[in-house]
DOKOLRO-436134 format. One record per residue (C-alpha): x, y, z; residue number from 1. Coordinates in pm, 1 decimal. Layout:
% residues N
          u          v          w   num
          X          Y          Z   NUM
...
This chain:
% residues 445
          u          v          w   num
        0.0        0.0        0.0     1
      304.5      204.4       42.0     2
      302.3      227.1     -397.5     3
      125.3      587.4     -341.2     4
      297.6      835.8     -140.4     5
       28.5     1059.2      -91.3     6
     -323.9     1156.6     -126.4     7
     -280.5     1475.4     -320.7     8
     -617.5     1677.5     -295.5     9
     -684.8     1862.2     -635.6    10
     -916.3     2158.3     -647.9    11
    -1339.1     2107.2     -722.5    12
    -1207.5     2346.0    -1061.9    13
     -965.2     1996.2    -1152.7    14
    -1246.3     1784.2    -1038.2    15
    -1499.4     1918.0    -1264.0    16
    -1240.2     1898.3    -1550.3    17
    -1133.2     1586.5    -1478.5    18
    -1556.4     1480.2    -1512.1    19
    -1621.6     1709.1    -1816.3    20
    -1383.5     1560.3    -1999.1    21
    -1473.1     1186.0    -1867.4    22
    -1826.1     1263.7    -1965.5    23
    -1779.1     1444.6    -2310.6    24
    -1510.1     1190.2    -2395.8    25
    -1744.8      923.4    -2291.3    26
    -2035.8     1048.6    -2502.2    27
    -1830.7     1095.1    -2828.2    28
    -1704.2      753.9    -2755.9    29
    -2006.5      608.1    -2739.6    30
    -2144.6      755.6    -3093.2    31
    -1822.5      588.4    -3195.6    32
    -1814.5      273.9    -3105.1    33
    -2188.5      271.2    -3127.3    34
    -2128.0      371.0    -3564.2    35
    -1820.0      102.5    -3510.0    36
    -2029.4     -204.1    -3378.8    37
    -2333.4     -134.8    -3628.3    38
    -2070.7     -120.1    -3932.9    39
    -1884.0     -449.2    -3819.8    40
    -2191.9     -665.6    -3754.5    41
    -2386.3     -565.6    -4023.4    42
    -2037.8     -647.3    -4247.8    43
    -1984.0     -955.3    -4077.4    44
    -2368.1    -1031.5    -4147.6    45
    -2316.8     -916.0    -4498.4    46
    -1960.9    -1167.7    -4507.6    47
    -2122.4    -1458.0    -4368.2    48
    -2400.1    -1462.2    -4622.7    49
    -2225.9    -1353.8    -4897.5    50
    -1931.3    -1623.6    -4822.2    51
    -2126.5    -1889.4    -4690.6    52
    -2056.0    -2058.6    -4334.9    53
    -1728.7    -2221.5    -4464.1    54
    -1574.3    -1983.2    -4677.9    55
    -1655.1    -1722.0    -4349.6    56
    -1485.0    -1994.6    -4092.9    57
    -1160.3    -1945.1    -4360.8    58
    -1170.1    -1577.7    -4368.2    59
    -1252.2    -1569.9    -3925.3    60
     -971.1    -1816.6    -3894.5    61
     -687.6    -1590.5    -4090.6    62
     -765.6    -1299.4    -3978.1    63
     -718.8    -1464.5    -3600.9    64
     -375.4    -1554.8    -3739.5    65
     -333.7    -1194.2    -3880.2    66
     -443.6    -1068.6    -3557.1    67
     -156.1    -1216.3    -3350.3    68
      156.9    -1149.7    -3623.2    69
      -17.0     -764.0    -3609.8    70
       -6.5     -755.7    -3234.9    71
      390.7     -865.9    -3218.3    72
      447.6     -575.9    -3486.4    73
      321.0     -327.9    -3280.1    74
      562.9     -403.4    -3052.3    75
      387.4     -278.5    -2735.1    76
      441.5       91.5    -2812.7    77
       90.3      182.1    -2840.5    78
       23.2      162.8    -2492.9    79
      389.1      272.4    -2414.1    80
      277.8      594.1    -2595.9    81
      -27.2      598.5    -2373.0    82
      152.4      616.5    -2029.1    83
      454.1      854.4    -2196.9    84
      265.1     1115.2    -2405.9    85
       18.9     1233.7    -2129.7    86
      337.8     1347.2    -1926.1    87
      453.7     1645.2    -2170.0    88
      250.2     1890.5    -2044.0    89
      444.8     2177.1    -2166.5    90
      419.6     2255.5    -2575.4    91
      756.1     2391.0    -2590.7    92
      936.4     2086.7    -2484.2    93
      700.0     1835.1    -2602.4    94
      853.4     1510.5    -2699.4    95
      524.0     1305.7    -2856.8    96
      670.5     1366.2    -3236.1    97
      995.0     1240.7    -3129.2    98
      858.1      897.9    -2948.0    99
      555.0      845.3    -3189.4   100
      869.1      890.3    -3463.6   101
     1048.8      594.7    -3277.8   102
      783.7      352.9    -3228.0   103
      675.6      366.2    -3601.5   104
     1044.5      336.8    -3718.9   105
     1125.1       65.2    -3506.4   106
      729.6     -124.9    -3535.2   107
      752.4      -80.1    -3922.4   108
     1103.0     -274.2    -3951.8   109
      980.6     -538.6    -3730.2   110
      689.8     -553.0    -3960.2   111
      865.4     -631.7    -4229.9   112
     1031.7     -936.5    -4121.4   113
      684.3    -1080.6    -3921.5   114
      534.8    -1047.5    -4312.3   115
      801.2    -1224.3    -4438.1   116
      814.5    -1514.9    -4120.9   117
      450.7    -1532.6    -4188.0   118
      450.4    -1590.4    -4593.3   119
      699.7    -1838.8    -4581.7   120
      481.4    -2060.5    -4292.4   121
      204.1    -2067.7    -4526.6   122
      382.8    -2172.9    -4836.5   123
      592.5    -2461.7    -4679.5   124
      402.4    -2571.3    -4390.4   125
      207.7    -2880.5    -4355.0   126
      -35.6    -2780.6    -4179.2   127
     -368.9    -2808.0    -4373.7   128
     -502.9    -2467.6    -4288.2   129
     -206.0    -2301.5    -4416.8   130
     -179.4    -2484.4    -4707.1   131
     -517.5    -2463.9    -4786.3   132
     -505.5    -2063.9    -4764.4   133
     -189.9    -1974.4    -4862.0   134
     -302.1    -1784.3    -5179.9   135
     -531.9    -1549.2    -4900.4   136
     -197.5    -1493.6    -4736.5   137
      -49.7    -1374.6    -5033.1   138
     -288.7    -1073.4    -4951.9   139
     -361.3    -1077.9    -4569.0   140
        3.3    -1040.0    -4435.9   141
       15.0     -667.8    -4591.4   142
     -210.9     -617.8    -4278.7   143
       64.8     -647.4    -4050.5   144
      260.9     -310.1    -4104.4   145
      -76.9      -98.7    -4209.6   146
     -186.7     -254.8    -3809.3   147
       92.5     -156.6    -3666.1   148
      105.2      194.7    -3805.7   149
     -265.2      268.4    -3771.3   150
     -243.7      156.6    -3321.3   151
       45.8      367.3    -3281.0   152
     -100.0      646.6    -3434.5   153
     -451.3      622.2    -3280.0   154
     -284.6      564.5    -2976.1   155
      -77.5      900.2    -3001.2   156
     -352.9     1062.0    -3038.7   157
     -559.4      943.8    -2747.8   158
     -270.6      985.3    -2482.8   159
     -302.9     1364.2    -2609.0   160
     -686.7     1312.8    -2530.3   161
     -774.9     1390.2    -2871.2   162
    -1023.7     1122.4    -2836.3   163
    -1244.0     1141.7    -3124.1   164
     -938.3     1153.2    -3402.4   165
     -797.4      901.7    -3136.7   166
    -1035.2      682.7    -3263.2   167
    -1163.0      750.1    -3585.1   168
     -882.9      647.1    -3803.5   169
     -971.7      243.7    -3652.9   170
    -1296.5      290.7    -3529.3   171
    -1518.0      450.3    -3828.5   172
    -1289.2      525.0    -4147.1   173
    -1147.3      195.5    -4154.4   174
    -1492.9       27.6    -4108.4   175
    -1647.2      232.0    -4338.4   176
    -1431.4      185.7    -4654.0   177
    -1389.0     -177.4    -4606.2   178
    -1813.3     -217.3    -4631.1   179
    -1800.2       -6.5    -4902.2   180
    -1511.4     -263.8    -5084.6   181
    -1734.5     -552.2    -4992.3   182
    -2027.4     -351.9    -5116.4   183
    -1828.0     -338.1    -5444.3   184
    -1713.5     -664.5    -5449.2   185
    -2064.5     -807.6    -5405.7   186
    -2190.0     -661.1    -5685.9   187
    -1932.5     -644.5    -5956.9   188
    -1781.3     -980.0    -5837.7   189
    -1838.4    -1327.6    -5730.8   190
    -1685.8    -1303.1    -5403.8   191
    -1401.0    -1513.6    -5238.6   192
    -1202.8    -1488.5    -4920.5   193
     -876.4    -1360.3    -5136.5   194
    -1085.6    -1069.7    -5253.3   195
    -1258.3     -949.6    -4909.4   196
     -876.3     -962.8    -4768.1   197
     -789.4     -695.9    -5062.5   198
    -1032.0     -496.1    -4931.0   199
     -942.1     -499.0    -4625.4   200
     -561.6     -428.4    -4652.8   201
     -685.2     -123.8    -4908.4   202
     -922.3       10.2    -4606.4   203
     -625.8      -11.9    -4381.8   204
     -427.0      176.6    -4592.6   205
     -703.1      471.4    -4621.4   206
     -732.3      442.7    -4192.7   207
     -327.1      494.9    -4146.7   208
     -336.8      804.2    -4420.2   209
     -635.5      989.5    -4211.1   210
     -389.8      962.5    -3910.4   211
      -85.7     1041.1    -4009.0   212
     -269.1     1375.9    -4109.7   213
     -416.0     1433.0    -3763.5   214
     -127.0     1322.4    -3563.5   215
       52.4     1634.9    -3799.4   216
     -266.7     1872.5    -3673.4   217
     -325.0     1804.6    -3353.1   218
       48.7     1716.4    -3256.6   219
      310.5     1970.6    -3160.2   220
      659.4     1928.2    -3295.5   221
      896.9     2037.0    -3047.5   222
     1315.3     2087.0    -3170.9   223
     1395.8     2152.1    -2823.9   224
     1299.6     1800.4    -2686.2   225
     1640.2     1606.1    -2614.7   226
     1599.1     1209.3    -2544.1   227
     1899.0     1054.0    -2361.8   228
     2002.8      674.8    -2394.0   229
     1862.4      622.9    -2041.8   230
     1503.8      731.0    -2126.1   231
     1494.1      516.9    -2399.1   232
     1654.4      226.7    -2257.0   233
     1387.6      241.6    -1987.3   234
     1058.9      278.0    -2220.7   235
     1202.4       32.9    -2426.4   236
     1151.2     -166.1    -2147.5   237
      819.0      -89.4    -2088.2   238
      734.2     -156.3    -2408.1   239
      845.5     -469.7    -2380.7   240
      612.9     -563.5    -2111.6   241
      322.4     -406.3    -2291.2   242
      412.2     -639.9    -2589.1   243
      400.0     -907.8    -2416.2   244
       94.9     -798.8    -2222.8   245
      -82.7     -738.4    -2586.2   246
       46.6    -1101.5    -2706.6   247
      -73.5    -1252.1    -2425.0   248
     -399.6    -1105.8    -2431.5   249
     -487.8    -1129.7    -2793.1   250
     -348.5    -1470.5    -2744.4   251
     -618.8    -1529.3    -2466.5   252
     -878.4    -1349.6    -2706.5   253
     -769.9    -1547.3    -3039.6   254
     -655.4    -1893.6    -2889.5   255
     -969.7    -2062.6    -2910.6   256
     -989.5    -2016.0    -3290.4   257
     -617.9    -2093.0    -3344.7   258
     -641.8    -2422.8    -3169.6   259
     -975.6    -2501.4    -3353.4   260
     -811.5    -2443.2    -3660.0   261
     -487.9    -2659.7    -3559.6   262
     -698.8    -2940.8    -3444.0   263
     -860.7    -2945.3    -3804.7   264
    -1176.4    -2850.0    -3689.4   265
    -1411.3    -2794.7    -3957.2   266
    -1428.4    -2444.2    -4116.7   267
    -1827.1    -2405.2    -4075.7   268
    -1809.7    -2481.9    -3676.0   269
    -1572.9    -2222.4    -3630.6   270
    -1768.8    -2013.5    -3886.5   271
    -2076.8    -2075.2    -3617.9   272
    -1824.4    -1984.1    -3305.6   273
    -1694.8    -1703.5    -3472.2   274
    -2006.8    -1591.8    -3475.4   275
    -2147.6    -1618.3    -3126.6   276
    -1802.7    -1453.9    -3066.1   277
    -1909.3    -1105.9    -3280.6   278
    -2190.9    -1094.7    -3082.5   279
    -2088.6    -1170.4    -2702.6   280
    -1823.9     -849.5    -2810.8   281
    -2137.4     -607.6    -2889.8   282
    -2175.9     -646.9    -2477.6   283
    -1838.2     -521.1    -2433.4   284
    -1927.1     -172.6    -2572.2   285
    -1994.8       23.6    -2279.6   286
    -1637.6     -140.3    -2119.7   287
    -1387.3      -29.2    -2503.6   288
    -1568.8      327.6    -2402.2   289
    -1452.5      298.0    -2085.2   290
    -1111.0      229.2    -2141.5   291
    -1081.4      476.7    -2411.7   292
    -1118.5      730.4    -2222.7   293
    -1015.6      607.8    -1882.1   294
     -634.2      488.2    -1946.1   295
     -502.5      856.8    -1997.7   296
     -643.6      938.6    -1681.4   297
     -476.9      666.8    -1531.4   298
     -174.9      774.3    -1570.2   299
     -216.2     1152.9    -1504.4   300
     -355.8     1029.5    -1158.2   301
      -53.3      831.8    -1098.7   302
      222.5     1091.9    -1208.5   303
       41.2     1265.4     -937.0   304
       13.4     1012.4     -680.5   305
     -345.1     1108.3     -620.6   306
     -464.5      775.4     -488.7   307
     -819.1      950.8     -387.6   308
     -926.9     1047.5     -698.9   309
     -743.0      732.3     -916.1   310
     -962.9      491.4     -693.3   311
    -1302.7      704.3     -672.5   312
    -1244.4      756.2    -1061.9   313
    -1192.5      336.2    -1184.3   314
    -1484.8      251.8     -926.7   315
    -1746.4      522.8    -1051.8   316
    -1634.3      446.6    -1447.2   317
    -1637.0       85.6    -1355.4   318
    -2001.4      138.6    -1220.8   319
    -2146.5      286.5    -1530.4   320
    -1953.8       66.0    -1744.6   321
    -2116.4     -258.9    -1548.7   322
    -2452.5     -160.2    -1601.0   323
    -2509.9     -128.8    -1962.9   324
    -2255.1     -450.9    -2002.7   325
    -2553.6     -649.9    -1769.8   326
    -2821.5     -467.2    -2040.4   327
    -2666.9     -556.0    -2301.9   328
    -2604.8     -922.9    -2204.4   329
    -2927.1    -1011.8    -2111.8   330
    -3060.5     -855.1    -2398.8   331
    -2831.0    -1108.3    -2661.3   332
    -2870.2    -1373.9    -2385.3   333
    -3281.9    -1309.8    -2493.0   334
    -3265.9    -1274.4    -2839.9   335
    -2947.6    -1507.6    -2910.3   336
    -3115.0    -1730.3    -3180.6   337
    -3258.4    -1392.2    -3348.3   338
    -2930.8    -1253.3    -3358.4   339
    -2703.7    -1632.6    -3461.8   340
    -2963.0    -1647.6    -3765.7   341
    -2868.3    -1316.3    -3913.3   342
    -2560.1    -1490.2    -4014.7   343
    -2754.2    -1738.7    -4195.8   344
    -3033.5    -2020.6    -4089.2   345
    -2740.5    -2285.5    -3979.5   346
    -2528.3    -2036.6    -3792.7   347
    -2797.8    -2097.7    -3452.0   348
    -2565.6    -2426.5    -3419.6   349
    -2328.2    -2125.0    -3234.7   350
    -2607.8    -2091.1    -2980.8   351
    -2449.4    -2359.7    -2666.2   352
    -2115.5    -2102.8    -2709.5   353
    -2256.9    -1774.1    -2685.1   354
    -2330.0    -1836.0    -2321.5   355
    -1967.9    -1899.0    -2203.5   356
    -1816.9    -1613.6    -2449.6   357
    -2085.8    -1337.1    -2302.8   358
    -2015.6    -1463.6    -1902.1   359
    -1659.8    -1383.4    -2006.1   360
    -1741.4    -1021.0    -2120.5   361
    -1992.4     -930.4    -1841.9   362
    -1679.8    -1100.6    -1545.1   363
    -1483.6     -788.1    -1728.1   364
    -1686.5     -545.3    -1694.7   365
    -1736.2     -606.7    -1340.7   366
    -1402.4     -641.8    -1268.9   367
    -1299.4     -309.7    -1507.4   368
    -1030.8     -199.7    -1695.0   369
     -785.7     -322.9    -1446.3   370
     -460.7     -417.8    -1666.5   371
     -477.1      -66.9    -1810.6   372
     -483.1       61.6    -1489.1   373
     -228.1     -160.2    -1381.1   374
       17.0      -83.6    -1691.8   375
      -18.3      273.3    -1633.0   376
       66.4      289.4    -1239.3   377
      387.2      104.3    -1335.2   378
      295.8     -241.8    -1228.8   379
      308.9     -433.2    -1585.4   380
      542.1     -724.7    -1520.7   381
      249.4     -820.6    -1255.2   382
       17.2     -793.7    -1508.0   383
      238.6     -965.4    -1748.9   384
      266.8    -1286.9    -1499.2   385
     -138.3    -1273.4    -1470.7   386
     -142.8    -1278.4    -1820.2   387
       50.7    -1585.8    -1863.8   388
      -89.0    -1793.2    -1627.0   389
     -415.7    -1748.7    -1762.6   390
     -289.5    -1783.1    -2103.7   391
     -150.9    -2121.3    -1991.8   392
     -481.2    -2238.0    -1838.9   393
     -667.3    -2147.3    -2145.1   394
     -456.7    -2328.0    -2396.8   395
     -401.5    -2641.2    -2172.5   396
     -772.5    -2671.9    -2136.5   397
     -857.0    -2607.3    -2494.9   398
     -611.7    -2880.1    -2604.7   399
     -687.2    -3136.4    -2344.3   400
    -1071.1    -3106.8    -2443.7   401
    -1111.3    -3013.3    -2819.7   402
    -1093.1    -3344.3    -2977.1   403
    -1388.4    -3427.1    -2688.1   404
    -1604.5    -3106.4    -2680.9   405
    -1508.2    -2906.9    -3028.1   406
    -1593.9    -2595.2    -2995.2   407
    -1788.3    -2586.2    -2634.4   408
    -1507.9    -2712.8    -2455.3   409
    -1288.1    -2423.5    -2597.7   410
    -1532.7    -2189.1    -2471.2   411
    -1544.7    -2289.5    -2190.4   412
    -1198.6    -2312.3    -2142.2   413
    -1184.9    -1941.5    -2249.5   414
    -1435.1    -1848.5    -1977.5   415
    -1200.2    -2052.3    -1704.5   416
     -871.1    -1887.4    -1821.6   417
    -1022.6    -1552.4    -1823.8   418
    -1158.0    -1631.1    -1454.1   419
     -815.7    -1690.9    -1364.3   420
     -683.2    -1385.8    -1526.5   421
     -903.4    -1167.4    -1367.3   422
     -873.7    -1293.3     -984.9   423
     -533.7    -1289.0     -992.2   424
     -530.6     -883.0    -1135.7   425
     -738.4     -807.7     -839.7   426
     -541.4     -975.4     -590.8   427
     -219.0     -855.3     -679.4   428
     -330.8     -482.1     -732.2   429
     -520.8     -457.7     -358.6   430
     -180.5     -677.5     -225.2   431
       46.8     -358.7     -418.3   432
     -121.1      -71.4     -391.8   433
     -422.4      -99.9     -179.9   434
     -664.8      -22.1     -439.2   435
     -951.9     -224.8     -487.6   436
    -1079.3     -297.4     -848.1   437
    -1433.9     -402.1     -950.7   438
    -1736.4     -243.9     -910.0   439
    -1753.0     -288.9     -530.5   440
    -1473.6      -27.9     -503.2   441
    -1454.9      291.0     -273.4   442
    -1540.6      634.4     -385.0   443
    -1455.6      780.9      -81.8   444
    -1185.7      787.0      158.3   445
């Protein structure tokens, strides 16, 4: 408890700033993702019928695969930019173009091996999912460095609290052009999995160029901002953890399809999981708004050592956050054949998996964004040994039961790792710093 060494008290005038900004943020956010979610289901809807339930278990399962090569490019300095950028509070001296400058230089050359690692796998391995797909490949690993760019970028932007470009570049332009190439495709073409991955790399491509053009509005260059060897040998550090944070964690989130698609399970069952999967992450909503907006606070609270307000602040977010998480799931807990058969009549096979995926979402909203908080108060090799261990769980239970239970038994291996994940966050941040996560948090002192 000893992590904060005092309870600063900030004035009601940074108080009300402090909720402004949490509550403008918040709504803006909210249109967002709101425009975001409708865009991506109704294109996955669109996908699914267009493709039919095999061709869309193909095109789930490589971008999965996509997902983690992207994640290692990025090499963890989104969120490094996140807990560094908020710090330069002066314009003159402002070193964001200088560190959003280094993570791109160093994420893009990184890139460019991963996309080379990952071309040659699918042209000489012998693993029949690969080999099947390797012409989609051809196309799908120019995702990696147009991934990469586009998170640092948003991310820059959102540790400057420029939260609605912060988002826009991944959250509605990216969205948007990519419907309208499927839109195209649809009518002009008979469409394949090869062609919707075209579309997507060009819609990428569109979301990084939008960025770079607000990160040169909205961020000041500063020539008087001096780096030494020691700053950067620390972030780079950081970033590390944050990496391997992000790889854990999108392994956690991505896992269950890898190891279906290892194990040779047929395309159209994980066609019908991805599926209940889209839809258990429309409940997580009201928790992507809350960490959008929450993480830069985070760490302004913590440069401060204002342990107060950082604990009233996560438990009152937290709060809201819960709420319409519990709406939302027992509204797709409800309607959950409704919503399986937009896919397509044989996609309600996905119903005995939605349950597990959506208990998953609604245990993280209660608990709240706790590794961001965590990652941004310094603590993220605890994190990072969380993160592993349920990592571990997860993939020991999904291989030990897949050949038995297909598809159930890896959600429900997914629930049990992120159980595992979760209670040991909490533990370890109360046992540190004497805050206590989840929505049964104090507000006052």
């Amino acid at each position: 408890m000893a992590f904060f060494m005092s309870d600063n008290q900030h004035s009601d005038s940074y108080q009300s700033n402090l909720k402004a900004y949490f509550l403008s943020g918040s709504f803006y956010s909210l249109i967002i993702q709101g425009l975001l979610y409708i865009i991506t289901f109704g294109t996955s809807i669109l996908l699914a019928r267009c493709l039919g339930s095999e061709q869309y278990g193909i095109y789930s399962t490589v971008l999965s695969w996509i997902s983690v090569f992207s994640i290692l490019a990025v090499l963890g300095y989104d969120d490094l930019l996140l807990k560094k950028l908020p710090r330069f509070s002066s314009e003159v001296k402002d070193g964001s173009r200088f560190w959003i400058g280094f993570a791109l230089r160093r994420s893009l050359f990184f890139s460019t091996i991963l996309v080379v690692v990952l071309y040659l796998i699918t042209q000489f391995s012998s693993i029949t999912h690969f080999y099947n797909t390797r012409h989609v490949y051809l196309f799908a690993v120019l995702l990696i460095p147009l991934f990469a760019a586009l998170h640092i970028l948003q991310s820059s932007l959102r540790a400057k609290r420029h939260i609605i470009v912060g988002q826009m570049g991944e959250k509605t332009i990216q969205p948007v052009f990519f419907l309208l190439s499927i839109i195209f495709i649809v009518f002009f073409f008979e469409m394949n999995v090869a062609q919707v991955m075209i579309g997507r790399v060009l819609s990428f491509g569109i979301a990084v160029v939008f960025s770079i053009y607000y990160v040169a509005i909205y961020i000041p260059s500063s020539s008087l901002y001096k780096s030494d060897s020691s700053e950067i040998n620390t972030s780079q550090t950081s970033a590390y953890y944050f990496l391997f944070l992000s790889l854990i964690y999108i392994l956690i989130s991505r896992c269950d399809i890898l190891v279906l698609s290892l194990f040779a399970v047929h395309d159209q069952m994980i066609a019908y999981y991805n599926a209940a999967a889209k839809i258990s992450e429309v409940t997580l909503i009201p928790f992507v708004i809350l960490y959008t907006v929450s993480t830069p606070v985070f760490s302004e609270l913590s440069e401060q050592k204002d342990r107060s307000n950082l604990q009233a602040f996560y438990t009152k977010s937290t709060r809201y956050g819960f709420v319409f998480v519990l709406v939302l799931f027992l509204g797709i807990y409800l309607f959950r054949s409704f919503l399986l058969s937009l896919f397509g009549d044989d996609f309600v096979q996905g119903i005995p998996v939605l349950l597990p995926l959506i208990v998953a979402k609604l245990l993280h909203a209660f608990v709240g964004p706790i590794n961001y908080l965590m990652m941004m108060i310094g603590l993220e090799r605890t994190v990072t040994y969380a993160s592993l261990a349920g990592l571990i769980v997860t993939v020991v239970l999904q291989i030990l039961f897949v050949n038995q239970g297909g598809t159930l038994a890896v959600a429900y291996a997914t629930l049990v790792g992120f159980v595992v994940y979760e209670v040991l966050l909490c533990i370890q941040l109360y046992r540190k710093t004497g805050l206590i996560p989840t929505i049964l948090g104090q507000i006052k002192s």
